[in-house]
C-alpha positions in Angstrom: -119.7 6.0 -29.0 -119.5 9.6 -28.1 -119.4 11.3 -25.3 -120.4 14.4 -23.7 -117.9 15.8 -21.0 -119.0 19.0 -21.3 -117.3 20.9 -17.8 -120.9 22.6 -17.5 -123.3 20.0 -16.6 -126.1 19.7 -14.1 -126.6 16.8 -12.1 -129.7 15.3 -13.6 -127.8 14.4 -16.7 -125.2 13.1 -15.1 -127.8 11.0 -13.2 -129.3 10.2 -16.5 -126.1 8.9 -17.8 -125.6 7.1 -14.7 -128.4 5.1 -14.9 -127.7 4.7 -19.1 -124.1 2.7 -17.5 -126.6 0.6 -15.7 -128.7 -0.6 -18.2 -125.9 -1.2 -20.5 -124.6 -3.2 -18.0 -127.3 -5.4 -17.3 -127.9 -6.0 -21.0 -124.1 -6.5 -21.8 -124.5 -9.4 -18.3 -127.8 -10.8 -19.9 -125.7 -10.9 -23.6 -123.0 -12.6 -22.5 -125.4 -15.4 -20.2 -127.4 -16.2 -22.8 -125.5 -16.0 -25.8 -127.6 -18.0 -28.5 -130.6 -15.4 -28.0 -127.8 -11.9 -28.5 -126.8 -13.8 -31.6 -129.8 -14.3 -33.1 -130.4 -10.3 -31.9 -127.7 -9.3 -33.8 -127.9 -11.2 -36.2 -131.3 -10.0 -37.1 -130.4 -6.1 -36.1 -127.6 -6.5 -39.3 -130.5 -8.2 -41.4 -132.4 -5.1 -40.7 -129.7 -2.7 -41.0 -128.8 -4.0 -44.6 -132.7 -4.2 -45.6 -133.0 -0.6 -44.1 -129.7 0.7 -46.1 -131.3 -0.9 -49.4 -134.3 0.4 -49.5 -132.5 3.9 -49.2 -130.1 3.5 -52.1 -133.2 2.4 -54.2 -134.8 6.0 -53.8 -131.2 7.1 -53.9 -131.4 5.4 -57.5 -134.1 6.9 -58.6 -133.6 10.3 -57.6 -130.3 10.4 -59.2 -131.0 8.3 -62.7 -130.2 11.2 -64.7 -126.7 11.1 -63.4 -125.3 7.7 -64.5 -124.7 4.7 -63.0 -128.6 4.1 -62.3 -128.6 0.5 -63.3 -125.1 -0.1 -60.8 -127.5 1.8 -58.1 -130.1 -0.6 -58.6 -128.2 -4.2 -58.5 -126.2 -2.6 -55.4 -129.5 -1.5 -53.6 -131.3 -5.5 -55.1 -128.0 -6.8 -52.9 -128.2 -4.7 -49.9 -132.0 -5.8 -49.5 -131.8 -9.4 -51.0 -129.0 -9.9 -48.5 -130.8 -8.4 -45.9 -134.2 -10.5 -46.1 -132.5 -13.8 -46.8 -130.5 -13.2 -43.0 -133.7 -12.4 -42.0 -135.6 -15.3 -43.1 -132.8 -17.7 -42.8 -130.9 -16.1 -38.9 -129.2 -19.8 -38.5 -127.8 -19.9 -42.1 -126.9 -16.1 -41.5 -125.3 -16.6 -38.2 -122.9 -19.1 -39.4 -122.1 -16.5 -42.6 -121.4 -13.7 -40.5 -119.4 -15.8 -37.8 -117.3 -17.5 -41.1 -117.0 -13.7 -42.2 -115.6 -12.3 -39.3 -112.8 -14.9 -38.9 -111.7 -14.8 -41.9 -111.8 -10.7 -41.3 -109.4 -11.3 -38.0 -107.1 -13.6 -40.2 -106.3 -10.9 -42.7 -106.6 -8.4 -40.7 -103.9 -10.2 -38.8 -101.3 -10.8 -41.4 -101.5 -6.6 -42.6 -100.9 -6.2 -38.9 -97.8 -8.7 -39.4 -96.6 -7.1 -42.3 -97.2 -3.5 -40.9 -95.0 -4.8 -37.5 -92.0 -5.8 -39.4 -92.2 -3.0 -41.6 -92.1 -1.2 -38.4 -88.9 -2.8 -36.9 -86.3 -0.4 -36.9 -88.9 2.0 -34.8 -89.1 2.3 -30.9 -92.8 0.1 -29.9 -93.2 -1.8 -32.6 -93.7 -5.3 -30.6 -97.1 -3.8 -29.4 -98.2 -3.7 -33.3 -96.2 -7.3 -33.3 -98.4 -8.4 -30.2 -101.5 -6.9 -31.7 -101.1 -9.2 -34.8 -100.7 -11.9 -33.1 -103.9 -12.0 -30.6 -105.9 -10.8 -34.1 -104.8 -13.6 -35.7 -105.1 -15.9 -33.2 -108.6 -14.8 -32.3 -109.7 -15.0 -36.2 -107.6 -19.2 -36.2 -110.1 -19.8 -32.8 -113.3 -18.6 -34.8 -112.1 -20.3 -38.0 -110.6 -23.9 -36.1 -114.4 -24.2 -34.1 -116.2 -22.8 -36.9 -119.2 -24.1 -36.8 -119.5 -24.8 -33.4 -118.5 -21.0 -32.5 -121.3 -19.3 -34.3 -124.3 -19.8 -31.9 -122.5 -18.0 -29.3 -119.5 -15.8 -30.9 -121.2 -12.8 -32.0 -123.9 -12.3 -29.2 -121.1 -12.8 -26.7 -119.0 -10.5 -28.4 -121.8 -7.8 -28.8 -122.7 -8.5 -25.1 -118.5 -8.2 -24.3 -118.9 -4.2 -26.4 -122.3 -3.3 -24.2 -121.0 -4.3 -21.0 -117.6 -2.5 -21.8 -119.4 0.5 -22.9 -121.7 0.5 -20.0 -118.8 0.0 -17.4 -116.9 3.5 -19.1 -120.3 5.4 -18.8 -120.7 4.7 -15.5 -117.2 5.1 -14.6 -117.8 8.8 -16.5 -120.7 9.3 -14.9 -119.5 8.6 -11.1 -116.6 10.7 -12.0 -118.7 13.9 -13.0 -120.6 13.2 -9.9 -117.7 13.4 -7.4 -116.3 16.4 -9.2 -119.9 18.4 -9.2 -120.1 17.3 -5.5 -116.7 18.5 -4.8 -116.8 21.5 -6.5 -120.7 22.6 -4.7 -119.8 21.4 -1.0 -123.8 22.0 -0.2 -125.0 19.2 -3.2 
């Protein structure tokens, strides 16, 4: 996400963003209570996402068959949308993919981090890359050890976990840009 904190701004946008915070809020609160209906959300936004980015290498392909590689182009755009309609058609199936795919992501992800931390020993602060390997790679042993049972509710709670985070820095942005235009125009 990217911010604006541009010194000149009026206070309507900063309004604007204010009440952005708050409807990121409410929809991270309403992700994280009903978890099973955020999954299926996401779930579907990546189905449509990968259909989307398919469809665009296909034209991709074709506008570029002169340059090599056309038939590559093709299978890789056939993938992106084939694997985009079956999570589509099939969310359950596709939530419990995604879910699998993620733990296993944390696990390796978590045992590079290992391997960067001790690789990092004789430098000041290299527990905090230590500590960050661990809680990756116990987060990606949770998802794996209750996988299945995990994937109705993991990703929509996560995704609901990133809004409501998001919404709680723009707000906090947004209050502060409010104080300082009030503090710095007395008659506001």
């Amino acid at each position: 996400m990217t911010t604006d904190v541009s010194p000149n701004l009026n206070k309507g946008s900063s309004n604007g963003s204010l009440g952005i915070g708050i409807v990121l809020i409410i929809l991270g609160i309403l992700a994280i209570a009903i978890p099973a209906v955020s999954t299926i959300v996401t779930e579907t936004w990546i189905a449509l996402i990968l259909s989307s980015a398919g469809v665009s290498k296909l034209f991709y392909a074709f506008q570029t068959r002169d340059r090599g590689g056309f038939v590559w182009k093709i299978l890789l755009s056939v993938l992106y949308i084939a694997t985009g309609l079956m999570l589509f058609f099939y969310p359950l199936t596709g939530v419990l993919t995604i879910t699998l795919l993620l733990g296993s992501f944390l696990l390796t992800e978590g045992v590079f981090e290992l391997m960067l931390a001790f690789r990092l020993r004789p430098q000041q602060n290299w527990t905090w890359v230590l500590g960050d390997a661990v809680i990756t790679l116990v987060l990606g042993a949770i998802i794996w050890f209750q996988w299945p049972f995990d994937a109705r509710w993991l990703l929509g709670t996560l995704v609901g976990a990133s809004v409501l985070s998001t919404g709680v820095s723009r707000l906090m942005l947004s209050l502060n840009r409010n104080s300082n235009l009030n503090a710095s125009n007395p008659t506001a």
